[in-house]
N, C-alpha and C positions, 0 to 999 in steps of 0.2 A: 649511117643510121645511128642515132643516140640511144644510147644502152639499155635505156627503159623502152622504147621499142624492141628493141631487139630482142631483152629478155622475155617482153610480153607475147612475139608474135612469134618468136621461133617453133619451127611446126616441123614433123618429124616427113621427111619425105623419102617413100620406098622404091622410088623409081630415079634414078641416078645415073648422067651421063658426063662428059667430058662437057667442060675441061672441070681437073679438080683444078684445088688452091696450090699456085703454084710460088717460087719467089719470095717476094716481101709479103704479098698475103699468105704463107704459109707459113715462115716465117712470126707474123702474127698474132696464128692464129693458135701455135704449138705455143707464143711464147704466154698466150693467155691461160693458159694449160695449166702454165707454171705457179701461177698466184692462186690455185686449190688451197682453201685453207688447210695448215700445217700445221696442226700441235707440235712443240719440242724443235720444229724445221727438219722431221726426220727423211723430208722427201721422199713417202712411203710411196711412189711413184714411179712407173718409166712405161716406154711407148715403143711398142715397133710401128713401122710403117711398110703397106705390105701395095704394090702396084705393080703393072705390066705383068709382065708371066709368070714373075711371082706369085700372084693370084691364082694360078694355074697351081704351083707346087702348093701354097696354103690351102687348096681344096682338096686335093688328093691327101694332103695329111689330115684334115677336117674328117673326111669320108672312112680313111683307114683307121684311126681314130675311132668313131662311131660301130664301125664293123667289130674290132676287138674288142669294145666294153661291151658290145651287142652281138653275139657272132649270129641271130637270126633278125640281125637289118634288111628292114626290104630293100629289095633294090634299088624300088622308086627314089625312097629316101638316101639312098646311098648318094643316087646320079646327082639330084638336086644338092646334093651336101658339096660335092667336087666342084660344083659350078656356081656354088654362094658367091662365093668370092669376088666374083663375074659382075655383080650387081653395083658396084660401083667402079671409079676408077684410082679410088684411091681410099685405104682400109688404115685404118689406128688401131691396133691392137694392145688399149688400154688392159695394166698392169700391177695390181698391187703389190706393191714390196713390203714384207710382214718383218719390223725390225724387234724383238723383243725390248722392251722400255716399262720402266714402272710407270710413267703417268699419261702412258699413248698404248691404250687397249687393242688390239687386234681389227676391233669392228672399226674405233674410230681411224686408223688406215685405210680400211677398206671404205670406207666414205668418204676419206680424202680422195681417194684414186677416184671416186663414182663423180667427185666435185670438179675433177679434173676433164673428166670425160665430157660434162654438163658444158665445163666452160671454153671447150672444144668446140661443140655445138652450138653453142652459142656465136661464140667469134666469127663463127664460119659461116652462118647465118648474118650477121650485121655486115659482114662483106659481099655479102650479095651470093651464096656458095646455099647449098642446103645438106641434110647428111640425115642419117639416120643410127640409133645406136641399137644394136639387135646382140642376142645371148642364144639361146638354147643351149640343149644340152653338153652339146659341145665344148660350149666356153667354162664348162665345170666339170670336164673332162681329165682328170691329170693325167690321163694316157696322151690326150690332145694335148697339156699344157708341157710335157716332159719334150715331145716331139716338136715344139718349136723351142725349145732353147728356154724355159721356164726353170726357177729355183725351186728349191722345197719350200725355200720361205714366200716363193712368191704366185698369186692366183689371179687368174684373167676378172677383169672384170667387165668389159665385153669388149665388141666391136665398133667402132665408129667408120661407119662409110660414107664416106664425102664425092662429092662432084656436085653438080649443077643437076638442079630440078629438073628433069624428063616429063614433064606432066604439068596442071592443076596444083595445088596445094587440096589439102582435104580441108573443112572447113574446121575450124578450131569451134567447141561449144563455149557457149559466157560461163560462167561460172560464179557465184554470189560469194562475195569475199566473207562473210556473216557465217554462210554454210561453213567453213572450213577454220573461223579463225574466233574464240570467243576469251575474254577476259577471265582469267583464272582469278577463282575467291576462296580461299582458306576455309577449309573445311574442317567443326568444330573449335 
């Protein structure tokens, strides 16, 4: 697939099954990760990769997580929290590394890391793979981010779960490039 496809048609898909990106596609698709733009080259970036029954332990820590910042979590939400994880077969737990820098501000890290995640999804899409990237509260949890091996300096910036589409795609809507993008004229 050529890149202008791929950025145009990438479509977020919630239902995810085997096989993820394995190999030289995973390989990649991690390694498109890496060309996020970078001010300074601070590589305000890093990834865990979270599969098999590890997805088991990342939801119990997801859920216990959610229970201490919450101690009247319903349950409902608790059980679904343990079993997120579940929903694909293979999880990126995109990472900002906040380095202090005079000409690299805090946000613009945190949008390199968001640019990384983007172009995660993407790749993985142009190889035929679909994924999805989801947050809640969780992922802004520093109870949740302490309990997986997380720095002071550093904040989840979500999830990326990858496998192969289970389903449909949802339809993508057009969108009018005119709507969103207009000529800036100096004012006064």
């Amino acid at each position: 697939m050529d890149a202008i496809t791929a950025l145009q048609q990438r479509n977020s898909s919630a239902r995810l099954s085997e096989p993820a990106p394995m190999g030289e596609d995973r390989h990649a698709i991690f390694q498109a990760a890496l060309r996020a733009p970078d001010h300074a080259r601070l590589r305000p970036w890093r990834f865990l990769t979270v599969e098999g029954n590890a997805r088991l332990t990342l939801g119990e820590k997801m859920a216990s997580a959610a229970k201490i910042d919450n101690p009247e979590l319903d349950t409902a939400i608790y059980e679904k929290l343990k079993l997120a994880p579940l929903r694909a077969p293979l999880l990126v737990i995109v990472i900002a590394k906040i380095s202090e820098h005079p000409k690299v501000p805090e946000v613009e890290q945190i949008l390199s890391a968001g640019a990384a995640a983007t172009k995660l999804l993407t790749a993985a899409h142009a190889l035929g793979y679909a994924g999805i990237w989801r947050t809640g509260s969780v992922s802004f949890s520093r109870t949740f981010m302490n309990s997986i091996g997380l720095q002071a300096n550093e904040k989840m910036v979500g999830f990326i779960y990858l496998g192969t589409a289970d389903g449909p795609s949802k339809p993508l809507p057009d969108m009018a490039v005119d709507d969103f993008f207009q000529a800036w004229r100096s004012v006064g």
